[in-house]
C-alpha distance (Angstrom), angle and dihedral (degrees) to the residues before:
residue distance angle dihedral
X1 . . .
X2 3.86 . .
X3 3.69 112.3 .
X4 3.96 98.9 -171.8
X5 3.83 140.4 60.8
X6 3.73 133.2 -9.8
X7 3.91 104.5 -13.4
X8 3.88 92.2 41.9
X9 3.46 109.1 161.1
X10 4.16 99.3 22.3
X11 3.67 122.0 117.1
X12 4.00 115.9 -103.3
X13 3.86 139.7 169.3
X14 3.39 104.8 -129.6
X15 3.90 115.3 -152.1
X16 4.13 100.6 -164.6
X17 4.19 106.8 -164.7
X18 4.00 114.8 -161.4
X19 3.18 122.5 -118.2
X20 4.39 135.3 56.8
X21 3.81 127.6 -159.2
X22 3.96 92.8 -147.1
X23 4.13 130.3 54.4
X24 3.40 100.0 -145.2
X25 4.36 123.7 172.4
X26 3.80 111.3 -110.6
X27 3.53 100.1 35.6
X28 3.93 110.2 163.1
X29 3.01 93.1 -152.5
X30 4.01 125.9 43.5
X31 3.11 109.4 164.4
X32 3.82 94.1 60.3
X33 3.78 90.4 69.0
X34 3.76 97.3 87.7
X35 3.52 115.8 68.3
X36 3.81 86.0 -150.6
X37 3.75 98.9 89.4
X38 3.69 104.4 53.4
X39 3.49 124.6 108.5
X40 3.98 124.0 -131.0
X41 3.40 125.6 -119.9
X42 3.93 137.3 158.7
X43 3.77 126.8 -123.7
X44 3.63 102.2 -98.8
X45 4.11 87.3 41.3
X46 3.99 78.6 62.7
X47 3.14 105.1 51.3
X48 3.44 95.7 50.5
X49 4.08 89.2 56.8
X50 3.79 85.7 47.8
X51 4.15 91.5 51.6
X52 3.67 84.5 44.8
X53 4.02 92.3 61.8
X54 3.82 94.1 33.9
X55 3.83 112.4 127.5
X56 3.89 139.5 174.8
X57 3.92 94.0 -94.9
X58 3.84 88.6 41.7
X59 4.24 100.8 144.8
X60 3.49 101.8 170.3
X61 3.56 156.3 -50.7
X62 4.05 124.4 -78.6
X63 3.82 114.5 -154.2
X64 3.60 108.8 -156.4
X65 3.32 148.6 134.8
X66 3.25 148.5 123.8
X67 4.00 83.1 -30.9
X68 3.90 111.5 -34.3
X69 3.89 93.2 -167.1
X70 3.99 89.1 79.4
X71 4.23 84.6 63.3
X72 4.01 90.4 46.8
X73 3.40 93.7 129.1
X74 3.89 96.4 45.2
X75 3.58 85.3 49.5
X76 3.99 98.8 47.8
X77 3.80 83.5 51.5
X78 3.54 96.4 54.6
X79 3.63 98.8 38.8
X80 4.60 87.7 49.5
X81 4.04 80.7 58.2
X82 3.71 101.9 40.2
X83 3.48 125.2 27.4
X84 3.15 121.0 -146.0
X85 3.93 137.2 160.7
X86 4.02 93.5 -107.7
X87 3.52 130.2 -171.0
X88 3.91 116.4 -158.7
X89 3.80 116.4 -153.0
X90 3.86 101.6 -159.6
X91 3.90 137.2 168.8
X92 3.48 79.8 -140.8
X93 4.44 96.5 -138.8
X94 4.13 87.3 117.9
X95 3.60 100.5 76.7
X96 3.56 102.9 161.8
X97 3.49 90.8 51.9
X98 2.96 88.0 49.0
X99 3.97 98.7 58.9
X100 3.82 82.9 54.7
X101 3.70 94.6 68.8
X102 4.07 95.3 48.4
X103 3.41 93.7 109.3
X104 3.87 105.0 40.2
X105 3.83 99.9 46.9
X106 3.47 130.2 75.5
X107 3.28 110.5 -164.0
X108 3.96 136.6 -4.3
X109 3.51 143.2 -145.0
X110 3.75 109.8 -153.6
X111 3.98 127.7 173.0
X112 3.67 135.7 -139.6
X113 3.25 112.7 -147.0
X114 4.04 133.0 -158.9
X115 4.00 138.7 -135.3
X116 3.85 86.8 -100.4
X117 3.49 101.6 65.6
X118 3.48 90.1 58.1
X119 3.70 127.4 65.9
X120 4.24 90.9 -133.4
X121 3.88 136.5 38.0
X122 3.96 89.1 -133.6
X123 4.02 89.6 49.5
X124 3.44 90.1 54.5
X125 3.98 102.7 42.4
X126 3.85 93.2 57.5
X127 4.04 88.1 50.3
X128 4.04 84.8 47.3
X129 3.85 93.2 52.3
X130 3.08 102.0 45.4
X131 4.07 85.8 50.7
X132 3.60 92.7 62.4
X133 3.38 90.4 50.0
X134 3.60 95.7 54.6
X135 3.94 77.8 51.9
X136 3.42 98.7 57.8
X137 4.05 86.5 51.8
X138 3.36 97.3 65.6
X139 3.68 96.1 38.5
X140 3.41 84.2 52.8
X141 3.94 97.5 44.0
X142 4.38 88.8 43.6
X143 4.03 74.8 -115.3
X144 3.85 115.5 168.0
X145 2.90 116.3 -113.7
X146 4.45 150.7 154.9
X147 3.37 129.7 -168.3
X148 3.71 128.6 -144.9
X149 3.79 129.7 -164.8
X150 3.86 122.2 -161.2
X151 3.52 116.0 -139.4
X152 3.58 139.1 179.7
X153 3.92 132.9 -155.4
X154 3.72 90.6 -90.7
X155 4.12 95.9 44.6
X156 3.77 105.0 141.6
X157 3.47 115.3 -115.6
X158 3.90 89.2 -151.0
X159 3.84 90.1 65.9
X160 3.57 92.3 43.2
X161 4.04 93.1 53.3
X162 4.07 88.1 43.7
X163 4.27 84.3 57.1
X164 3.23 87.4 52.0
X165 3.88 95.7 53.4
X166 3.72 89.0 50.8
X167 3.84 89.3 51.5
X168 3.66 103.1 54.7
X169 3.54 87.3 55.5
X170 4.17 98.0 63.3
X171 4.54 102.9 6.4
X172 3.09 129.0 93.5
X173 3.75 117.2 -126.7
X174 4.06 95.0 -124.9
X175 4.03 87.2 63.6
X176 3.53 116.4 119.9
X177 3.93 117.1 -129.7
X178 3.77 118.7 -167.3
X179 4.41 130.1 -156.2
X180 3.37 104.2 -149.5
X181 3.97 103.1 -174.5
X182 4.04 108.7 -141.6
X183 3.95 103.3 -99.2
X184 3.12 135.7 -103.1
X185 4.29 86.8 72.8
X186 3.97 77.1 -152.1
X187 3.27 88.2 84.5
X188 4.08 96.9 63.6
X189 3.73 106.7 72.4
X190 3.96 85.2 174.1
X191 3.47 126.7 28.0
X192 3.61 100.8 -165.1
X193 3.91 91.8 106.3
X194 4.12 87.8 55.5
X195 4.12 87.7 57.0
X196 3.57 94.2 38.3
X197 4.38 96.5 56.5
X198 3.98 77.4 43.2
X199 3.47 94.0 57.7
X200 3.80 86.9 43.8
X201 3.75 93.1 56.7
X202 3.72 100.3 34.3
X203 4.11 82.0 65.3
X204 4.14 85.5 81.3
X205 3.82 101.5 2.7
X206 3.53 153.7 72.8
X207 3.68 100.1 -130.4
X208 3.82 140.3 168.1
X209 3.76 135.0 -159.5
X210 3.90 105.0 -133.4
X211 3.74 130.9 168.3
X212 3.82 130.2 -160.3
X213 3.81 96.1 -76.7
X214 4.27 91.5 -177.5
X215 3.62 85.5 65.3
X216 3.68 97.1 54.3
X217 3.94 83.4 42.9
X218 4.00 92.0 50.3
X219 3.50 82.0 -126.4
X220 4.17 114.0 151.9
């Protein structure tokens, strides 16, 4: 079940790849950073995993991982033989892979990230360029497409209005941008910073404060 973002609540496959090209903080999932502990298997071998999961309230497929854009042309290869509504959960920083899929996905998930999930300013600049340049694909490409921003109780508004600067400039206003607050909520003894960067954002976009609801569900 996906637990984040616009199709919260559907039913999805999820196909996780190994591997990521960035080391961010609050990664959910750690131990898909090293491509060393995935397991191989051809297209047709997939597909028959992915008929063996499929259900009546099957909605589509999540490609995640780790960071699924490294496997873009595995993925356009599978997706050419089988088609499948596919959702791609990207970071978004492999743009020309990106441009690849275009044609195959149908909607993605892509995150913005901010200076504090990284342990340098320069770090995270060349992740945030090449972010809005994944943007500017899909606006280009009348791709799909939501973007959702972690952010923690001591998120800097300044960042988040300097985001939004960048935005105007290349998104159009009827995109979708989601707060997810850093789990656990324990962690927010005050909330007013979550209502404040929604305030921020609500100024151009349509935007929604949603948590991890698979972790309130115990769901992996």
């Amino acid at each position: 079940m996906q637990g984040e973002g616009l199709l919260i609540g559907k039913r999805q496959i999820f196909i996780r790849f190994a591997g990521c090209n960035i080391d961010c903080k609050y990664c959910d999932t750690e131990n898909s950073k090293s491509g060393d502990i995935g397991e191989y298997y051809s297209i047709d071998e997939l597909n028959d995993i992915v008929q063996s999961l499929m259900t009546p309230d099957f909605d589509s497929l999540e490609i995640t991982g780790g960071e699924p854009l490294i496997h873009s042309e595995y993925i356009k290869d599978f997706l050419l033989k089988y088609n499948y509504r596919a959702m791609l959960e990207t970071n978004a920083t492999l743009p020309e892979n990106l441009l690849d899929l275009v044609d195959v996905i149908d909607i993605v998930s892509m995150d913005i990230k901010l200076p504090e999930h990284f342990d340098t300013k320069n770090e995270w600049l060349t992740v945030y360029e090449n972010e809005l340049k994944s943007i500017r694909i899909m606006e280009d490409n009348n791709l799909k497409y939501y973007v959702k921003i972690v952010v923690s109780p001591t998120t800097s508004t300044k960042i988040i209005e300097d985001i939004l600067n960048d935005l105007k400039t290349i998104v159009s206003s009827d995109v979708e941008l989601i707060v997810q607050p850093v789990s656990p909520m324990s962690l927010w003894d005050s909330k007013k910073n979550l209502f404040t960067i929604s305030e921020l954002i609500g100024k151009y976009y349509n935007v929604s404060i949603i948590p991890q609801i698979h972790k309130y569900l115990e769901i992996e």
